[in-house]
Structure formats: C-alpha cells, structure tokens
N, C-alpha and C positions, 0 to 999 in steps of 0.2 A: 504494500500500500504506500502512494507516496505521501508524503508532506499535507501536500494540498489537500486533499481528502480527510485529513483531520479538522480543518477550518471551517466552523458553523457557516453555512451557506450564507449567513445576513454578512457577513463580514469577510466573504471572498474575495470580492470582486476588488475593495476596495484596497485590500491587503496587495493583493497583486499590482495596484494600479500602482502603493508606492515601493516597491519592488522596482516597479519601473522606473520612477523620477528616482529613488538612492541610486541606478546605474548610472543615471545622467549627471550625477553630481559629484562635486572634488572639491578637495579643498575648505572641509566642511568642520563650522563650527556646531557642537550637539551639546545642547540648552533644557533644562526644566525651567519654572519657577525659581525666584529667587528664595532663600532659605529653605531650599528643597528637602523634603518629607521623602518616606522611601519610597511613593511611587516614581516619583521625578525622579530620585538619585537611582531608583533598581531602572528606568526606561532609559536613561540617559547610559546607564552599562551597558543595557543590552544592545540600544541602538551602535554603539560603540565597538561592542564582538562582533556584531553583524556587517560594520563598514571595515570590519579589518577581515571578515572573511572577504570581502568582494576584494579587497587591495587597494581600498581609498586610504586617502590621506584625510586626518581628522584629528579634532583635539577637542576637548570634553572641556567645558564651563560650567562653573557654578559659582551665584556670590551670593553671599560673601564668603561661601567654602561649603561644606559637606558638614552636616552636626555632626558633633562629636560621639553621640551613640551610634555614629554608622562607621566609625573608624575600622572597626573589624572589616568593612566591607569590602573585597575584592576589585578593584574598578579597570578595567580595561589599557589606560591610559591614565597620565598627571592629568587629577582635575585642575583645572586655571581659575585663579578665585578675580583674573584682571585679564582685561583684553589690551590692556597695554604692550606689551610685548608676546604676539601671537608667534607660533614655531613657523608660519607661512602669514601668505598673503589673504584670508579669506576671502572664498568668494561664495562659499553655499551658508545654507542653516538648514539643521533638523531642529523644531521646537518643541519640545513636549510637557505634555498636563500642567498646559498653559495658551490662555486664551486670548490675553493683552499681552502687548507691547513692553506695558509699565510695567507688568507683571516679570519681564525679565532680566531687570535691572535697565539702569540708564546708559550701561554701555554697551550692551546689544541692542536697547530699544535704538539707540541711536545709529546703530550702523545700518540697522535691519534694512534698510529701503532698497541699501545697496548692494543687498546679497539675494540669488534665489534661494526660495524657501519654503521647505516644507512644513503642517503642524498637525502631528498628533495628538488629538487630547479626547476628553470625556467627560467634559464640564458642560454644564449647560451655560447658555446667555450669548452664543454665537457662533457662526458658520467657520473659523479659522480666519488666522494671518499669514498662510505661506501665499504667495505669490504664485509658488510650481506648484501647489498641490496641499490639500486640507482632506483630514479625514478626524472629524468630528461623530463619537460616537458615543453620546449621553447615553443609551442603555447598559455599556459598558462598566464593569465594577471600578475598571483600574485603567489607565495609557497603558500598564506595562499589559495588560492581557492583548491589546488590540496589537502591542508591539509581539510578541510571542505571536500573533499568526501572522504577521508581517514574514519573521522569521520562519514559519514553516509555508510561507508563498517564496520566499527564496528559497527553497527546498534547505536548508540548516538547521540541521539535529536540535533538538531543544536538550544541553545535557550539559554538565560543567558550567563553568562561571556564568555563563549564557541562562541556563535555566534558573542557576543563584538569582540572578539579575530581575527575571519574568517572577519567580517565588517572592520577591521581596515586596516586589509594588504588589500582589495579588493581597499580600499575608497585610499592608498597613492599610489598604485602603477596604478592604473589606474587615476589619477589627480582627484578623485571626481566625476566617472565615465566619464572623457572628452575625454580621450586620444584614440588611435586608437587603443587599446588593450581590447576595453570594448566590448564583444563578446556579445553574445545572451546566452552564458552560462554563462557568468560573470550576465549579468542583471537576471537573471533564478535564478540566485543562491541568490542577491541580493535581489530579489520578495521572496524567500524561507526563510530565513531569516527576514525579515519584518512581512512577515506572521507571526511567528512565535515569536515573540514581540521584537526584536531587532533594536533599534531607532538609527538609522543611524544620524538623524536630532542631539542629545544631541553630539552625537561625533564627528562630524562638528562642534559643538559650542566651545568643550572644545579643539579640535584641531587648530579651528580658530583663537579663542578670547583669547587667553591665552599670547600673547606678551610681551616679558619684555620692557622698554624704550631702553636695548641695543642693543637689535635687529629695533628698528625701528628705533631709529640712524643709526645700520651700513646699513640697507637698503637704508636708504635717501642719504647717503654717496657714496653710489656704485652706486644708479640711477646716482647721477651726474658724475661719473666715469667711467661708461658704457661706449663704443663707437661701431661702425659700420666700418667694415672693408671691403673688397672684393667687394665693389661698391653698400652696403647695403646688400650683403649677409649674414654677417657671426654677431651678437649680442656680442660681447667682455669684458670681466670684469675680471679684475685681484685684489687678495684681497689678503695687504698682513698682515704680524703679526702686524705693527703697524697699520691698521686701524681698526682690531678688538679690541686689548689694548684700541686701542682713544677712540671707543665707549662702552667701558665699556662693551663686548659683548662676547659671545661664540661662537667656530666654528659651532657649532651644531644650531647658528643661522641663515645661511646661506641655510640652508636646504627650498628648493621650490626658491632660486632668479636665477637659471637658466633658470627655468619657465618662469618668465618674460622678461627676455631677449628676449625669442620666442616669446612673445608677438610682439613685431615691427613689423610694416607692412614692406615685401620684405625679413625678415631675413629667410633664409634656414638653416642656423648650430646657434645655440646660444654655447658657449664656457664660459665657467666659471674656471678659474685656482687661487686655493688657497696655499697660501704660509704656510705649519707647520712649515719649519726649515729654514737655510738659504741656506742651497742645497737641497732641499724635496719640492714638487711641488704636491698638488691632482687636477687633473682635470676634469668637469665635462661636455657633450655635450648632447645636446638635436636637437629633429630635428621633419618633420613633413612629413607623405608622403613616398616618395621611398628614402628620403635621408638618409641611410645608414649609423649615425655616429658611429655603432659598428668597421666599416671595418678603420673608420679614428681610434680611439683608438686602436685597435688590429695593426696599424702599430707602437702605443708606447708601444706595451705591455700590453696594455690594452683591457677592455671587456665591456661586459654589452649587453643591448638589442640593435635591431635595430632603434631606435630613441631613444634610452635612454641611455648613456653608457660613461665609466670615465677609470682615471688611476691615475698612480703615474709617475711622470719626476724627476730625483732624478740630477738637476742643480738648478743654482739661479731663482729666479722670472724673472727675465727680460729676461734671456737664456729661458726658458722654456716657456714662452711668445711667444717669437721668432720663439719656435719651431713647440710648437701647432698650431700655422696663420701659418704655412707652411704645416703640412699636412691635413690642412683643405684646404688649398688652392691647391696642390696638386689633393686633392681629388675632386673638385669643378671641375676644371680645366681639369679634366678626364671624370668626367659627362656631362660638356660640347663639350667634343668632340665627346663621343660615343653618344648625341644625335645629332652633326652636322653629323655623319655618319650613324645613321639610317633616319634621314631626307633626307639623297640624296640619300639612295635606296631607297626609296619609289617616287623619281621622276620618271617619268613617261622617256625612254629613246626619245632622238630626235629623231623624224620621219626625215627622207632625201626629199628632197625638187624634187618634181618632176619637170622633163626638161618642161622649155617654149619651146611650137610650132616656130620656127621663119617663122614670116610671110614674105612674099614677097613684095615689096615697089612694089608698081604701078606707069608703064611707064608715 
C-alpha cells in the first residue's frame, strides 16, 4: 500500500497540491507563530525532515526561540531566534499554525511580501497568507496532523524524528488526546505512527517531568489566586509581571494553567489574562462543549479555535481584567437567552379550555 492511500480523502488533494509548491521552492525560511507551543515547534521539525528529504536548502525560525520545556526536542536544523544574519539569501517561506502576518514576529512579517509562500494552519478567522499556496484546514486537530499527510503525499515514511515531530503537535494541541478535537483521524494517525516505532509514552515523560521549581511556585501561586466568577461559570486568573519575577519563573511557564482552570466543576469559560507590559495584556480562554470562546475573543480582536482561543488587550491588568469578565459575561448572558427562547418554542401551545355544560338546579 502506498503513502497516499493512508490520507483521509478530505485532505488529499490538498496534501499533494503542497507537495507540489515544497518542489518548486528553495531557499526556504520554515516559521510557526511567535513563542511557539509544540504544535508550531513539532510542524516546523517536520516541515524541516521533509525539505531535507527533497534536498532543499532551509533554515528553521522561531522568536524569540523554542520554550524551554521543548529543549529535549530533536529539531532538524539551528532554530534562528533573528533573521539578521540568514545562512542564505531567502527567497521562499513555509508558515505554519499561523494565520497573520503579526502573528510571526516583525521580522518575517516584514520581509514576507518579498518571499513566495506557502501557509499551513488550522485556525479559524481566514483563508491563509502564502502567496504560492494556502491550505487552511479548521477541522483539523493540529498543523502538524495536516503536515504528517503532506509527508505521506510525498511518499516519506512517517518514523524517527519525522514522526517525533507529527506526535508532538498531535499530543499538545489535542490535550494528550482528551480534548474534543481528537477525531478518528487524529487516533488513525496516532495508531500509524506507533506502529511505526514512535513512543509517544518517552515524550509524555520528557514533556511532563521536566519542571523547573519556578514554574511550580508560580503554579501554586495562581491556584490560590484563581477565583470563580458568573455564579461559578466562568474559572479566573490574572498573572501579572510581578508574580512571575517572585517566583523566579518564565512566561512560557504558564503554558497548560488555563487547563486547569477548566478543571472546576460548573466552570463553562476558564479565562486566563497575563500581564507582558504595563499596558499589554495576553489572554487566554478555554471552554468545553458548544461554548464558543473563539466568538468571545474575536469581539477583542482576537482568535483561535472554538474552545481554545486568546488575544492581546493593549490596557492595564486590572482594565483588561475588567474587560474580558464582561464579554465573557456578555457572551454567557446571550446563550442564556437564546436557550430560554428555544425552550419556549418547543412548549407545546395552550389548548383552550372547552365550555362547561350548565346544568339545571332541580325544583
């Protein structure tokens, strides 16, 4: 059986199509998001195996670097945290699980015009920015799943650092396969992979067990800081630059404590907002179910998935606080009525009460 034959029919064609554009391209800068999470830092590897099987020339970007819990991780090539002094001249881009421009840092958004370009992602809120070629595909759990059939439309074994690469975005962007994004083609793809001797199990370990003391400070810190808002709805946590300094910690250690948040029984939006500046706000929301927190973020300008999804509030911490408990609560407050009004059309209308007989009083 080859390659191709493994690839869900919705996601063939397009596979193959960029199969075509990576042959036409050289010279290629390969980009996630800036402060890239492991689906960005596992697609940018694998994009990376994959242009070193063809025998391009490429160099791997990210800024302001790789977190430090990915250390462990195998990468193909020197990630470049500066486009300052490139090993060439670029002239292409692969972008991936990434949608904007800003989103890439300012010194590839800036050069971007000037390069052909391809974008793999799986974010809602837009068609792509490559120039040569866009394969946007929101149903998708992960980039790196949509990258792994890219890889088997180039007929390339999915196995060794290759398959590390495709396991790593599968394993964060679906929670460790928990989340409601873990499809039958994501386990399929997972099973394929396994098969093929990729130990899912060692990269859980070194993804797990790897903690610094800063991070479990600023975690213990923010448990008692958490609060419940919206009559238990809503999971709350506001972090700002000094409680990261106190515990001796990095932002990139904050990475998975929205998670928990959604843990509470009752809470429907978990809400996480981090202080960078003293007017710069990152927000994070998570959710479970029908609850929609892409539509609350896209009223701040923000995006992301349907239960996964953030932005930037460019006020104080405490303004910006203020703001996101209001269109969560907005948003809440809407759902709650458009279900008091589908619940009363489905009442049944009152039947009209048929006339009593009036009997006659006996003489």
């Amino acid at each position: 059986m080859q390659q191709t034959d493994s690839i869900p029919s919705p996601y063939a064609a397009k596979a193959l199509q960029m199969v075509k554009a990576l042959k036409q391209m050289d010279q290629i800068i390969v980009a996630g998001h800036i402060h890239p999470d492991g689906d960005a830092a596992g697609s940018v590897a694998a994009i990376g195996h994959i242009l070193r099987a063809m025998g391009k020339e490429f160099m791997l970007y990210a800024a302001p670097g790789l977190p430090r819990y990915l250390e462990f991780f195998p990468m193909p090539a020197v990630v470049h945290t500066t486009l300052a002094h490139p090993p060439f001249t670029p002239k292409c881009a692969v972008l991936l699980d990434c949608g904007e421009p800003d989103r890439l840092g300012s010194e590839l958004a800036e050069l971007l015009p000037y390069l052909d370009s391809v974008n793999i992602d799986h974010h809602l809120g837009g068609d792509g920015m490559g120039n040569r070629g866009n394969w946007v595909a929101t149903e998708a759990a992960a980039t790196a799943q949509l990258v792994a059939y890219l890889s088997m439309a180039a007929d390339l074994p999915l196995t060794g650092d290759l398959a590390l690469a495709v396991a790593l975005g599968l394993i964060t962007d679906t929670g460790g396969f928990c989340h409601g994004n873990t499809s039958a083609a994501v386990l399929a793809l997972a099973s394929h992979l396994v098969e093929n001797g990729c130990k899912l199990s060692w990269l859980r370990e070194q993804m797990d067990n790897s903690w610094s003391l800063g991070r479990w400070r600023l975690w213990s810190l923010l448990m008692e800081k958490s609060r419940v808002e919206q009559e238990g709805q809503v999971g709350f946590c506001q972090v700002s630059l000094e409680d990261i300094r106190s515990c001796q910690a990095l932002k990139e250690d904050l990475e998975g404590f929205v998670e928990q948040l959604r843990r509470l029984r009752d809470v429907k939006v978990a809400a996480m907002l981090r202080e960078d500046s003293p007017q710069l706000c990152k927000f994070s929301l998570r959710s479970y179910g029908d609850i929609d927190v892409r539509s609350i973020a896209a009223a701040m300008n923000g995006g992301g998935h349907f239960n996964a999804a953030g932005g930037t509030l460019r006020m104080p911490l405490e303004e910006a606080g203020q703001e996101l408990l209001r269109h969560i609560s907005l948003y809440l407050n809407s759902q709650k009525a458009d279900a008091g009004k589908k619940a009363q059309s489905r009442k049944p209308a009152p039947q009209a009460k048929k006339p009593t007989k009036s009997r006659a009083k006996p003489k």
